[in-house]
C-alpha positions in Angstrom: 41.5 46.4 12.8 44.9 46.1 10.7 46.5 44.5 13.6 44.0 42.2 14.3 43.8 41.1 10.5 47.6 41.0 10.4 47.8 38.6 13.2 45.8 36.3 11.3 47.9 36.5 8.0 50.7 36.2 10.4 49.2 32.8 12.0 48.0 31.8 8.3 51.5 31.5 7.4 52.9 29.8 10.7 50.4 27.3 10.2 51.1 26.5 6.5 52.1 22.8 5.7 51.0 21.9 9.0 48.1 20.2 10.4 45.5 22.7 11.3 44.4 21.8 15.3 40.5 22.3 16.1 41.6 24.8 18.3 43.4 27.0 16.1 40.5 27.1 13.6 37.9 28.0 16.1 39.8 31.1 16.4 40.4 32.2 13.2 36.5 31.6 13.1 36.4 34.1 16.1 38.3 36.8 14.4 36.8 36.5 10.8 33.1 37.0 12.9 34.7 40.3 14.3 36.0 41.8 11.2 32.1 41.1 9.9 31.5 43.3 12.5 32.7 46.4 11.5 32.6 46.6 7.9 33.8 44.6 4.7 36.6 42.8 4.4 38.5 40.1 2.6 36.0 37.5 1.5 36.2 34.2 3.6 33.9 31.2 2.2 30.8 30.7 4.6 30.7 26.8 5.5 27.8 25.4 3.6 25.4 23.8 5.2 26.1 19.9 5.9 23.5 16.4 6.4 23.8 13.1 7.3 22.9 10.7 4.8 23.2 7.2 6.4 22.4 3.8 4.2 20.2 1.3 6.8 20.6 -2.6 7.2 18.3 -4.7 4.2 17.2 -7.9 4.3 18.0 -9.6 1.0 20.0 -7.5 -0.7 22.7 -4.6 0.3 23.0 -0.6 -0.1 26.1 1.2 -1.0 27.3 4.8 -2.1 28.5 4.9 -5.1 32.3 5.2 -5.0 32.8 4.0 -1.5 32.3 1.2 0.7 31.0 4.1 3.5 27.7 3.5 5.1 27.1 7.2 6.1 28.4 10.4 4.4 28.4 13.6 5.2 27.6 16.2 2.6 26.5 19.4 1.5 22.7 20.1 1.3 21.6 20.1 -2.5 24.2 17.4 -3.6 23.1 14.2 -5.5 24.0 11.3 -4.0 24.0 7.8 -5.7 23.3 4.5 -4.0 24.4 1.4 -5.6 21.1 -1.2 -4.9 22.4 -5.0 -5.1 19.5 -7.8 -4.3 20.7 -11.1 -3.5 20.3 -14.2 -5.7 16.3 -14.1 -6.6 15.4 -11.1 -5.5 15.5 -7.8 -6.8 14.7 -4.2 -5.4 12.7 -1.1 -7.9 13.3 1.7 -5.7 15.0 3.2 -2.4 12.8 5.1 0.6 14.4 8.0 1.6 13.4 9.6 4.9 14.9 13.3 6.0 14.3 13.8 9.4 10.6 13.3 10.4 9.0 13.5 7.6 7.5 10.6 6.0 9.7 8.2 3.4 9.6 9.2 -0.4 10.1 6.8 -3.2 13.1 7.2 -5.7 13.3 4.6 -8.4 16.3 2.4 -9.0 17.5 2.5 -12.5 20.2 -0.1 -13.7 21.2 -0.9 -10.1 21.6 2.6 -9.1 19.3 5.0 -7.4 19.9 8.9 -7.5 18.6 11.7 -5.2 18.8 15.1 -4.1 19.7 15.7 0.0 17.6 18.2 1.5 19.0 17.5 5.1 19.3 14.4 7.5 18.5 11.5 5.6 18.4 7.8 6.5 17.9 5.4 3.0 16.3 1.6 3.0 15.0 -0.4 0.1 12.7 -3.5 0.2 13.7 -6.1 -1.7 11.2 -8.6 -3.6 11.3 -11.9 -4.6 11.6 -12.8 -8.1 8.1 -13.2 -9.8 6.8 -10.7 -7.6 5.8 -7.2 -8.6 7.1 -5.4 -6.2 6.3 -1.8 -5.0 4.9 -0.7 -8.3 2.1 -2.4 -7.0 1.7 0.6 -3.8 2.5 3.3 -6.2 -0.1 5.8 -7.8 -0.2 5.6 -11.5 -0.5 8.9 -13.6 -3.2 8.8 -16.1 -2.3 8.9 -20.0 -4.5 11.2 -21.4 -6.1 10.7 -24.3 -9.6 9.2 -25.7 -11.2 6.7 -23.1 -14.8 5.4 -22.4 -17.1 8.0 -21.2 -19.4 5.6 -19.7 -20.3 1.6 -19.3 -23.7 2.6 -21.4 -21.7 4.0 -24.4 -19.0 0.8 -24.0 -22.5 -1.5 -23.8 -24.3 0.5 -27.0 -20.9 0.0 -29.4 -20.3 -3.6 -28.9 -23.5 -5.3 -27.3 -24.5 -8.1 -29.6 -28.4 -7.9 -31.2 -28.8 -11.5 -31.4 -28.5 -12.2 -27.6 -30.3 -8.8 -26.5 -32.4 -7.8 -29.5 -32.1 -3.7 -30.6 -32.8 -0.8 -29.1 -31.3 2.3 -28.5 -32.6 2.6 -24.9 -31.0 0.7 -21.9 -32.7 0.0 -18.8 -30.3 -1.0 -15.6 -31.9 -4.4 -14.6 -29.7 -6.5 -12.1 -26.2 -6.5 -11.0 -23.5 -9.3 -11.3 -21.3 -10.0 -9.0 -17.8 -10.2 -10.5 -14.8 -12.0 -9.0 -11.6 -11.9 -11.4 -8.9 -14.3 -10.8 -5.3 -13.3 -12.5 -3.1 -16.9 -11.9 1.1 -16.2 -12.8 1.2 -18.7 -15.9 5.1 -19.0 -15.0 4.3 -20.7 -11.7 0.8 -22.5 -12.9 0.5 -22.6 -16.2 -2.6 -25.3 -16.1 -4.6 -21.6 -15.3 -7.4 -23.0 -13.7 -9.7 -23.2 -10.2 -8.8 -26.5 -9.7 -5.4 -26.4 -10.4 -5.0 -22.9 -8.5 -6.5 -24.4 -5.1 -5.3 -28.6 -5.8 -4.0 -30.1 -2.2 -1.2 -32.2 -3.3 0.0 -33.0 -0.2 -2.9 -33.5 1.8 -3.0 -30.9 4.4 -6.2 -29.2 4.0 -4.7 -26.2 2.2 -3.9 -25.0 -1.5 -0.6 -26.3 -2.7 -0.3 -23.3 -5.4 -2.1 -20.5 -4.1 1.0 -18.5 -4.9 0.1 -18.6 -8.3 -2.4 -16.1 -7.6 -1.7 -12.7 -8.8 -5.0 -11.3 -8.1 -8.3 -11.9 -6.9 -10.4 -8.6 -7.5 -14.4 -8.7 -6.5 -16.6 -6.3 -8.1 -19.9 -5.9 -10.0 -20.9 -5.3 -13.1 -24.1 -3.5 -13.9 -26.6 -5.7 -16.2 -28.5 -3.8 -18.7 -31.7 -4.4 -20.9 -31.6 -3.6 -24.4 -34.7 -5.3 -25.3 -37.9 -6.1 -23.2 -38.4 -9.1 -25.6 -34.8 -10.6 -25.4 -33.5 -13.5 -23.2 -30.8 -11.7 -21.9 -29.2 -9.3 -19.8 -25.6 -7.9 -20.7 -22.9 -6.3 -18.8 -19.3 -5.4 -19.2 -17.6 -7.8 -16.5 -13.9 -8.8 -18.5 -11.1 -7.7 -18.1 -7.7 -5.9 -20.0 -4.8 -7.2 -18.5 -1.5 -7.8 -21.0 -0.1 -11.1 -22.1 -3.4 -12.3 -20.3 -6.1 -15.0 -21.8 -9.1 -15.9 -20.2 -8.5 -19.6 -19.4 -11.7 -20.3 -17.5 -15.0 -19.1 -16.4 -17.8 -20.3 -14.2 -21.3 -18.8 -13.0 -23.0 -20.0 -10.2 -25.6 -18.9 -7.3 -24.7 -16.0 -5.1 -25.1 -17.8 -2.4 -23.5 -20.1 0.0 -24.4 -23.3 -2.0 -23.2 -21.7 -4.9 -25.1 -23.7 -7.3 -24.0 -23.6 -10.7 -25.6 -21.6 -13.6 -25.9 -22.6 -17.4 -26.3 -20.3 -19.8 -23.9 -17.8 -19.1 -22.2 -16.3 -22.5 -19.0 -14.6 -22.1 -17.1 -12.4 -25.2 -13.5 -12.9 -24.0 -13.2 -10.0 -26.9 -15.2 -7.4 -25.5 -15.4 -8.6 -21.6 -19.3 -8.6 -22.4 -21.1 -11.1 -20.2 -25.2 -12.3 -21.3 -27.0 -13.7 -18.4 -30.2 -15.0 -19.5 -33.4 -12.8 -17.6 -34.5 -16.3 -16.1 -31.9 -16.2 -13.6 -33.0 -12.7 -11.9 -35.1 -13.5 -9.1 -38.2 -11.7 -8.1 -39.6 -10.7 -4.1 -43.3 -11.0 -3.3 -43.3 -7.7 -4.7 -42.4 -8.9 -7.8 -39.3 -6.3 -7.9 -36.0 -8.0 -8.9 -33.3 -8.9 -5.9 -30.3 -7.8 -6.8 -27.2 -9.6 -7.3 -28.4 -13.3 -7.2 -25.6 -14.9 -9.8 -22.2 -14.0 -10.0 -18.9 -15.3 -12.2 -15.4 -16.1 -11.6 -13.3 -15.2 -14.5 -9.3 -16.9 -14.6 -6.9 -15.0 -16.6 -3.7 -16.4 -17.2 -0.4 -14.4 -18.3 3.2 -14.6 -17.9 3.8 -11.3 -18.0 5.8 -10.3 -15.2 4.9 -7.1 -15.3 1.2 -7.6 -15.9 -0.4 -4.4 -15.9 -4.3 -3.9 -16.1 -5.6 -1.3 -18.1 -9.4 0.4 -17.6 -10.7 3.7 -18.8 -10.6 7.0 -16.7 -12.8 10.3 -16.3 -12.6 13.4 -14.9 -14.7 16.0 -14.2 -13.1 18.8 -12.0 -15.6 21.7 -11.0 -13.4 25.1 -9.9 -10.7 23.2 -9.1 -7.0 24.6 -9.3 -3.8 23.6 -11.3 -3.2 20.5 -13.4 -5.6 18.1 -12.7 -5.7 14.6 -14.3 -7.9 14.4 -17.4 -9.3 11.5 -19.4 -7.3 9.0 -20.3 -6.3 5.3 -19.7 -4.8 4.0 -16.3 -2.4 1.0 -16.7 -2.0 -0.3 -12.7 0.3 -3.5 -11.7 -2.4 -5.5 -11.7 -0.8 -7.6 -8.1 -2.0 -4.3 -6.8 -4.4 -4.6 -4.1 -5.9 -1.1 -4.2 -6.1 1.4 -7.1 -4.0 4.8 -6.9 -5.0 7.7 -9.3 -2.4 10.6 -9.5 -5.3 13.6 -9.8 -2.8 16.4 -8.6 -0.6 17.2 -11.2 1.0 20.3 -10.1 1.7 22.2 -6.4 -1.5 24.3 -7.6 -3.6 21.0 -8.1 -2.1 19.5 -5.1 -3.2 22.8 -2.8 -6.6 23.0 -4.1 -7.6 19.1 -3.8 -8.4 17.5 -0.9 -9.9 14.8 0.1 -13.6 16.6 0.0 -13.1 18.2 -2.8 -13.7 15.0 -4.2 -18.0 14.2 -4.8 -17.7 10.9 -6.1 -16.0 8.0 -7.6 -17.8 6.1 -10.3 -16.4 2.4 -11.0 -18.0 0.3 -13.4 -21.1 2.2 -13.7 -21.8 2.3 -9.8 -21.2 5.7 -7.9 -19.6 5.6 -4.7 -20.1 8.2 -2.5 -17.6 10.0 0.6 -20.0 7.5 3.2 -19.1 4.4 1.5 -15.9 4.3 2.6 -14.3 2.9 -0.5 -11.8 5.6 -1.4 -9.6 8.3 0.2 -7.2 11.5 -1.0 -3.3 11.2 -0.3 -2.7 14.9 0.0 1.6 13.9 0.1 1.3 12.3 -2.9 -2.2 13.8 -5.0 -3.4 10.3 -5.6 -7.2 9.0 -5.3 -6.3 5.4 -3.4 -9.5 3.1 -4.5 -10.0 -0.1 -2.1 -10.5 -2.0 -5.4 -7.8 -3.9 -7.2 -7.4 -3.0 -10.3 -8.0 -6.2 -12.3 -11.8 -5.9 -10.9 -12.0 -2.2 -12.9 -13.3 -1.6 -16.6 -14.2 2.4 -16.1 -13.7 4.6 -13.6 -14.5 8.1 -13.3 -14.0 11.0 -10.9 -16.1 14.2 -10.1 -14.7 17.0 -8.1 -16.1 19.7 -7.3 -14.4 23.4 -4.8 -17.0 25.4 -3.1 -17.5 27.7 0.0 -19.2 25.0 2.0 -16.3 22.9 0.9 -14.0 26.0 2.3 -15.9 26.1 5.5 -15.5 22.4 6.2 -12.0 22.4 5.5 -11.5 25.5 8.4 -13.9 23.5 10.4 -11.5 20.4 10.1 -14.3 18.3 9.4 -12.8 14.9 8.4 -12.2 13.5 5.3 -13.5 10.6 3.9 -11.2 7.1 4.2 -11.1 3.7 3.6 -12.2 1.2 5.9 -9.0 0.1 6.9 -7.3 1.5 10.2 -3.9 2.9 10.9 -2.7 2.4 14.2 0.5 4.0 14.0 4.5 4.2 13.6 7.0 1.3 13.9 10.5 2.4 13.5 12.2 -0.4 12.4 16.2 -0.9 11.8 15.9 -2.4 8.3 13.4 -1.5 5.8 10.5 -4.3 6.3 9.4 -7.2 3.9 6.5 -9.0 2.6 6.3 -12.1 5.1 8.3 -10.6 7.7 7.3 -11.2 11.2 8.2 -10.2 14.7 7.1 -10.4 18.6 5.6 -7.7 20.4 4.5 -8.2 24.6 1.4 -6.6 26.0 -1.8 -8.0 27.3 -4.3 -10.3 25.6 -8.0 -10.1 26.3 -11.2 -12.0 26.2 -14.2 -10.6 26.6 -17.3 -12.0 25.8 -19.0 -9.2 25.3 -16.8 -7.6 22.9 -14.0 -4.9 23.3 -15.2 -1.5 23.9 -14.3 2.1 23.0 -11.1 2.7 22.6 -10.1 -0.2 20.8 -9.1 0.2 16.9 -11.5 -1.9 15.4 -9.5 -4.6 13.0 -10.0 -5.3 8.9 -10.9 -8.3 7.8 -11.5 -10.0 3.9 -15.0 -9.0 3.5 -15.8 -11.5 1.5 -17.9 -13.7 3.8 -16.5 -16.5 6.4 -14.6 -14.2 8.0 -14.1 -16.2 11.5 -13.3 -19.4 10.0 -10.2 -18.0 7.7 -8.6 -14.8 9.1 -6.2 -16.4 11.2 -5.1 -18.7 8.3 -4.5 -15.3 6.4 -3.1 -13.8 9.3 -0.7 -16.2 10.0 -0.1 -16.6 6.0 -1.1 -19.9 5.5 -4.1 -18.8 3.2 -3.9 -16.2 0.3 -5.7 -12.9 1.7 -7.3 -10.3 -1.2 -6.0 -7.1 0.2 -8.2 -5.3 -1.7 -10.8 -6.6 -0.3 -10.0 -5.5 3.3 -12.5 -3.8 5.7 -13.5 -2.9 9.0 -15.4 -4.7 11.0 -17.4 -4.6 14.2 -18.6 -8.7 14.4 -17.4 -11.0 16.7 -14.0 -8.8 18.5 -14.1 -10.4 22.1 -10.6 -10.7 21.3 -8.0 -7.5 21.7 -4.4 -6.5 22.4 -3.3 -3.8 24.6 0.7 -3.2 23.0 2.5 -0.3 24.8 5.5 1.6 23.0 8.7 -0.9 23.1 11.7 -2.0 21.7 11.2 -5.3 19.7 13.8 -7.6 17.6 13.4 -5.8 14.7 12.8 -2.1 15.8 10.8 0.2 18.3 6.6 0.5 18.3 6.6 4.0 18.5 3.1 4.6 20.5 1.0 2.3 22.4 -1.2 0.6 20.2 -5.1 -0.9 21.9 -6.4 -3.6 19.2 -9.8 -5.2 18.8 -9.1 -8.7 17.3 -11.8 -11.0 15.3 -12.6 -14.0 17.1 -11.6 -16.9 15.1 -13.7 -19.7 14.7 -10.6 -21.4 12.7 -10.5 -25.4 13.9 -6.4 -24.1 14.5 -5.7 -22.9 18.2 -2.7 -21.3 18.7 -0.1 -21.9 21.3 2.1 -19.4 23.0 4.8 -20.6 20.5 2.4 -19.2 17.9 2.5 -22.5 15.9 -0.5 -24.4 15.2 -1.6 -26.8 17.7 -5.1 -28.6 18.4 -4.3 -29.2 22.3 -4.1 -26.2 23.2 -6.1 -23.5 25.0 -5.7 -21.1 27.8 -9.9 -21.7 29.5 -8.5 -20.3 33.1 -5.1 -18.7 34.6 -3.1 -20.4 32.8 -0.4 -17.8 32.3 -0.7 -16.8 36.1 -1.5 -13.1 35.5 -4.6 -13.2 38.2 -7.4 -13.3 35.6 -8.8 -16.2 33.0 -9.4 -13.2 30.9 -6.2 -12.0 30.1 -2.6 -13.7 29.2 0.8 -11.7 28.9 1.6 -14.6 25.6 1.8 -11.1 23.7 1.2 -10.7 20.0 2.4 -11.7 16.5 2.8 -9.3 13.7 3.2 -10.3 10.3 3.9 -8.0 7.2 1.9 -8.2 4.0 2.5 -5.2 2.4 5.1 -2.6 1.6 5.5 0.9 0.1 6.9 3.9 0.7 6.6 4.6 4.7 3.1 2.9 5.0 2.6 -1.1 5.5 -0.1 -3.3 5.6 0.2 -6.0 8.2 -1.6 -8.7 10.3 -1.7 -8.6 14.3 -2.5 -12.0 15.9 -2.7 -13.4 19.7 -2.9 -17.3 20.9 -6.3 -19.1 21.6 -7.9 -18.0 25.0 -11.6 -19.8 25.7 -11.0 -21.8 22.7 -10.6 -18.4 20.2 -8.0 -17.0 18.6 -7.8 -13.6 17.4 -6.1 -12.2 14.5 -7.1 -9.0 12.4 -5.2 -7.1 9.5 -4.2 -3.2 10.0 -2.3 -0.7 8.0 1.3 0.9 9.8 3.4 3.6 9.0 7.0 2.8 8.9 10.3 4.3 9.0 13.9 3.2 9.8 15.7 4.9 12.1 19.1 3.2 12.6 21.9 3.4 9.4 25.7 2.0 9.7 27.7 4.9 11.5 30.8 4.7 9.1 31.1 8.3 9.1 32.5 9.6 5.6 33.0 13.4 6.0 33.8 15.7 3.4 35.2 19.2 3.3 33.7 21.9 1.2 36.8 23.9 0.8 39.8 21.4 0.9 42.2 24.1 0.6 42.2 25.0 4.2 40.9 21.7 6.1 43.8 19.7 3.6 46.0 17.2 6.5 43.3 17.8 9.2 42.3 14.2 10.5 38.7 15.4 11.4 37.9 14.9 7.6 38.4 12.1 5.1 40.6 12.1 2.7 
């Protein structure tokens, strides 16, 4: 033992003030393993364990280490790292995705230019970066509640502030109709004249909306309408909205209907958000019992605020549930958001106790909706309740949960969970991190079939706010605003569909093979093989060659339309076959998988890699 450890004291010195060869330090290695071997001796530093942390091409802006102009580093596993986040002129960037290994892309803000966190292994880093005016992905985040006093109900809101001389007193109310609720935020910066008119005007003649930028928001709802009084000439419902540096520039009622007819009479208390609807406008069935939701309002709110927020009231009422769960408070959401997210999970206890069944229902604006409405899910990564409402469309919302043995049994049974009615249809590994408006080629087989596209197609989302086949591929191909929050699955009219196998494409790799059903569009645009609008075109026969009038190898268009933290949602669209189109809006997950390889490597004990040229300096 004493010779062997003397021979390595004895190379030690010879090798002093020279460089250190590979070779050489494998076998001191060698000999410091043996000595573990038999017993204690002289302490030597165990080599801590090392990542990757590589920075990834951006569009519209650039990444950097702080410190050096290195696009990958190598460093130990617990250090903080620091990227430097510089957008380009009119853009900016609020936060870098980091992705370690597999695993899916976590969100770290950027503060100041700068964006801090903590390597747990392999890690590529990407940022998305917006344009000015836009909010950007605080939009996609879950908002944490602030606790405090809130609205425990729409009745209780209704009682305080309802005013007797439209619907007489009483201390008793009676639900009586619904109204349907479409609030319209316009960015005063880009349109200040904040109304309809001005929002949609076709300046240039084209046939589309010259401003439809403007729009911030366009959230549907309804509000419950209430009667206070039997003898009064109204109804009353809480239909306004809170949303800072906002005023309520315009406001129209009409029919709910396709002609859309307008209505007089409507009284709106910007104040309160309190609508009156005279009783006259309910209509009966030969039954005499009311049919719901026959008027409905479009409210225009106008606000240069950049970072417009909405703010709406929020319960919870958590049944045996575990940890820190979200109480009552007030919710402030970036009101460009086109879904709601609710941190519930406060804590790892809260997190490991809620799931997505643990959760009864979710109450908005007075209306329960239930796990088989498909109008909310649980994020179990991040302990946020995601609402397929946006959030300018919310006064109250309020959350009962609820852990139980049958509960337990369904969660060892696997049974599934409820989701939203929008379908992921899987990864995309892209090189840069993608951006809203982005859009990229993908081959594969079209199809037509007239009798619609089977099992094993992932049915598509559409705006479900009527007139779907007329206007999706406009939205698709983002030449018409689309509500995002007022996507959902549908099953009408998909004789269109995509078969799009795993491949490499300009701007990164589709990870699976992906089968689409796509909406036939009705759209008076057919779409060439170019993708570009053309009226002269359709495919009626073999065109393309392939050995069938059914199918074309033009492959598929996808466009990006929104961005957070690993997941997108985008819009898939083919060319016309048989005179139709199809298009359809799905949600992705993302991740980038290709940094810079400018390898920075540092030692963890200089003292004894010092002049060897595998490390930097």
């Amino acid at each position: 033992m004493e010779r062997i450890f003397g021979k390595i004291k004895r190379a030690k010195r010879k090798l002093d003030g020279k460089r250190i060869t590979a070779k050489v330090m494998s076998a001191v290695l060698i000999a410091s393993s043996m000595l573990n071997a038999f017993g204690p001796v002289a302490a030597y530093a165990a080599e801590p364990e090392m990542a990757t942390v590589s920075l990834s091409e951006t569009e519209h802006g650039k990444l950097a280490f702080d410190g050096t102009e290195d696009m990958t580093l190598a460093v130990e596993v617990g250090t903080d790292v620091t990227v430097d986040v510089t957008p380009d002129e009119g853009y900016f960037s609020d936060g870098i995705t980091v992705f370690k290994g597999e695993e899916d892309g976590k969100a770290v803000d950027v503060k100041d230019g700068k964006a801090t966190f903590t390597v747990e292994g392999d890690t590529i880093v990407t940022s998305t970066f917006y344009e000015n005016g836009s909010v950007g992905s605080a939009a996609l985040q879950p908002v944490e509640v602030d606790e405090g006093k809130a609205v425990t109900s729409i009745e209780s809101y209704i009682r305080d502030h309802a005013d007797a001389k439209y619907v007489g007193e009483g201390d008793e109310l009676t639900r009586a109709d619904v109204l349907t609720v479409t609030t319209n935020v316009i960015d005063g910066n880009k349109l200040p004249e904040g109304t309809l008119d001005a929002l949609w005007a076709d300046d240039d003649g084209d046939g589309m909306s010259d401003h439809w930028e403007a729009m911030l928001s366009q959230a549907v709802s309804h509000a419950v309408l209430f009667e206070v009084d039997p003898k009064a000439d109204y109804y009353v419902g809480w239909a306004g909205a809170d949303i800072s540096g906002a005023k309520l520039t315009e406001w129209l009622a009409a029919e709910n209907n396709a002609d859309a007819n307008m209505r007089d009479g409507f009284i709106v208390d910007e104040a309160t958000g309190l609508v009156y609807v005279p009783k006259s406008y309910t209509e009966k069935n030969d039954k005499g019992e009311p049919i719901i939701s026959t008027s409905r309002i479009q409210l225009v709110y106008t606000t240069s605020d950049k970072d417009a927020v909405a703010t709406f009231d929020f319960n919870s009422d958590a049944a045996d549930v575990a940890g820190n769960v979200a109480d009552d408070g007030k919710l402030s959401v970036p009101v460009s958001s086109a879904i709601t997210r609710v941190t519930l999970a406060n804590d790892d206890d809260a997190r490991n106790s809620i799931n997505g069944r643990t959760i009864d229902s979710v109450t908005v604006n007075g209306i329960e909706y239930t796990p088989d409405m498909e109008m909310w899910e649980y994020d179990a990564a991040t302990g946020a309740l995601e609402f397929a409402m946006a959030p300018a469309g919310i006064h109250a919302m309020s959350v009962k949960m609820s852990d139980n043995l049958v509960k337990g049994v369904a969660s060892f049974l696997r049974m599934p969970e409820p989701r939203m009615s929008i379908n992921n249809i899987g990864t995309i590994e892209f090189k840069s991190a993608p951006w809203v408006g982005q859009t990229f080629y993908t081959t594969g087989v079209n199809h037509y079939n007239s009798y619609g596209m089977g099992g094993g197609y992932t049915r598509p989302a559409v705006e479900g706010n009527g007139r779907w086949e007329s206007k999706t591929l406009q939205q698709a191909m983002g030449w018409q605003p689309v509500d995002l929050s007022q996507l959902n699955t549908t099953s009408a009219s998909l004789m269109r569909g995509a078969d799009i196998p795993a491949q490499d494409t300009a701007v990164g790799r589709i990870a699976n093979d992906m089968h689409l059903a796509l909406l036939c569009c009705h759209a008076g645009t057919q779409l060439d093989p170019s993708f570009n609008s053309n009226p002269n075109w359709n495919n009626p026969n073999d065109v393309d060659g392939d050995g069938s009038e059914w199918t074309d190898r033009y492959g598929q268009q996808f466009r990006v339309f929104q961005v957070s933290a690993g997941k997108a949602i985008v819009a898939v669209v083919c060319p016309t076959s048989h005179t139709q189109p199809g298009a359809g809006f799905f949600e992705i997950d993302w991740r980038v998988v290709a940094g810079k390889l400018s390898i920075h490597k540092s030692s963890a004990n200089p003292g004894i890699t010092d002049g060897n040229d595998c490390y930097s300096p």
